[in-house]
N, C-alpha and C positions, 0 to 999 in steps of 0.2 A: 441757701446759696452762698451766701456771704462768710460761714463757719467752713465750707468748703475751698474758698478761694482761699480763705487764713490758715487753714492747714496745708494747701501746697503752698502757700509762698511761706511755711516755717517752715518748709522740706529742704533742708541747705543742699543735697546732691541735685533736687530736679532745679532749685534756684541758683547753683552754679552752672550746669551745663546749657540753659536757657540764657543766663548772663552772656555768656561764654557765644552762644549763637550768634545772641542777638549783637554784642560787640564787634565780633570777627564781619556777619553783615553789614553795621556801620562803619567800619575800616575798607570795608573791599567798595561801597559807594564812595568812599575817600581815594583810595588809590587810584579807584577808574577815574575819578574826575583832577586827579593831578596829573594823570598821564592821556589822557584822552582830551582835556581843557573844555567837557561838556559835561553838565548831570546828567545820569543814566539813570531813571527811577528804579529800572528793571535789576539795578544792582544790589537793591536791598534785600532784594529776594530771590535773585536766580543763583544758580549752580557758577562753577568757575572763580579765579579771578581770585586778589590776597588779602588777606589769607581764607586758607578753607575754611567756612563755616563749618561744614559737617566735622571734620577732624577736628577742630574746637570744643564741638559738643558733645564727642566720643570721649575724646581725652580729659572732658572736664567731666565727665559723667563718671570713667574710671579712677581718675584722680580721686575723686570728691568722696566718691566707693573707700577705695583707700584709704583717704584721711580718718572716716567717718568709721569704717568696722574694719579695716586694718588690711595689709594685703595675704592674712591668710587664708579672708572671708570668700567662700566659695561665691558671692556677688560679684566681688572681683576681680575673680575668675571670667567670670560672665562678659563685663563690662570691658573687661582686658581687650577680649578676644571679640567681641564688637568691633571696639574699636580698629581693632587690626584690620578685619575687612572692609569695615568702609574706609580706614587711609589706602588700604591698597587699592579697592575699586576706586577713589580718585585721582591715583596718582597712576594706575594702569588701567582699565576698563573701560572708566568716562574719557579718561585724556586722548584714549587712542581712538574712540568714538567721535571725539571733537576734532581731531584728524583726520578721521576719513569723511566727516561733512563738510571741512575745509577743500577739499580736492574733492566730492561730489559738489559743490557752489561750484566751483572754478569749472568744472563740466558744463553744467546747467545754463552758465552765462554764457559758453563759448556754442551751444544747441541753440541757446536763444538769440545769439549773434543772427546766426541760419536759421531760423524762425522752424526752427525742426519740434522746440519743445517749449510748454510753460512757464514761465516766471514761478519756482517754487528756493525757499530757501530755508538752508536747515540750520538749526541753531548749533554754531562750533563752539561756544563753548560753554566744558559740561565738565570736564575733570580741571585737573588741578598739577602743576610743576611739583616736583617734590621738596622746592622751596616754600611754595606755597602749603602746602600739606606741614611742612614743618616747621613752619611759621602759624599757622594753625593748633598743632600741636603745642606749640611753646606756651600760645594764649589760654588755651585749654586750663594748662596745667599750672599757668599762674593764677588765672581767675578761682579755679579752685583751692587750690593754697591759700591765695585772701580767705575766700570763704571760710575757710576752715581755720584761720586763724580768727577771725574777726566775728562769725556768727555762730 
C-alpha cells in the first residue's frame, strides 16, 4: 500500500492537477469568508464560488500533459478537450442551473408565505462566472508550470 501511494505522489501530472484542486478549494473558502464575513465549511468542498476548482484541475491536468509529453502528445489531445467541457459546463450548464434554483427558492418561499407548499430549497450555487473559470484556469496552469519546473 505504501509503494502505491509513492508512486502516485511521484506522478507530477495527477500531483499537479490535485494541487491545483485542492488550492483553488482553499482559495474559494478564503473568498467566501472575506465577502460573506462567515466560515462556510461547505466551501471546501462544494461546486461554485472563486476560483473554479474543477477548471484548476482540467487546466492543470492539461497543462502538466504538456509540459510532461509535449503538446503533440495525443494525451493532450485528450486532456485539451476535457478540460474544454467542463469550463464550458461551469461557466454555462451548472451557472444557468444555479439560476433557475435562484427563481425556483424565491417561488417556494412566496408558496410558503400562502402556506400552499413545503419549506424545500435548492442549492444555487453550482457553476461558475467566467471570471471565476478563468481565474481558475490561470491557477491550473501556474501550479503546473511550478510543477514541471520544480519536480
Amino acid at each position: 500500500m505504501a509503494e502505491l501511494l509513492g508512486a502516485i505522489g511521484q506522478n507530477v501530472i495527477l500531483m499537479s492537477a490535485l494541487t491545483a484542486w485542492f488550492t483553488a478549494q482553499v482559495l474559494k473558502t478564503i473568498t467566501s469568508f472575506w465577502k460573506q464575513k462567515a466560515f462556510n465549511l461547505e466551501r471546501l468542498v462544494g461546486a461554485g464560488g472563486m476560483p473554479s476548482s474543477h477548471t484548476s484541475l482540467v487546466v492543470a491536468l492539461a497543462s502538466a500533459v504538456a509540459f510532461h509529453d509535449g503538446l503533440h502528445s495525443p494525451l493532450f489531445a485528450v486532456a485539451a478537450v476535457l478540460a474544454a467541457i467542463v469550463m464550458y459546463d461551469a461557466a454555462g450548464v451548472r451557472r444557468a442551473a444555479g439560476k433557475q434554483a435562484k427563481v425556483l427558492n424565491k417561488l417556494v418561499m412566496e408558496l410558503r408565505v400562502q402556506h400552499t407548499i413545503r419549506d424545500t430549497r435548492l442549492k444555487e450555487l453550482l457553476g461558475h462566472t467566467p471570471l471565476e473559470v478563468l481565474a481558475g484556469a490561470v491557477l491550473g496552469f501556474v501550479i503546473a508550470y511550478g510543477f514541471s519546473r520544480f519536480f
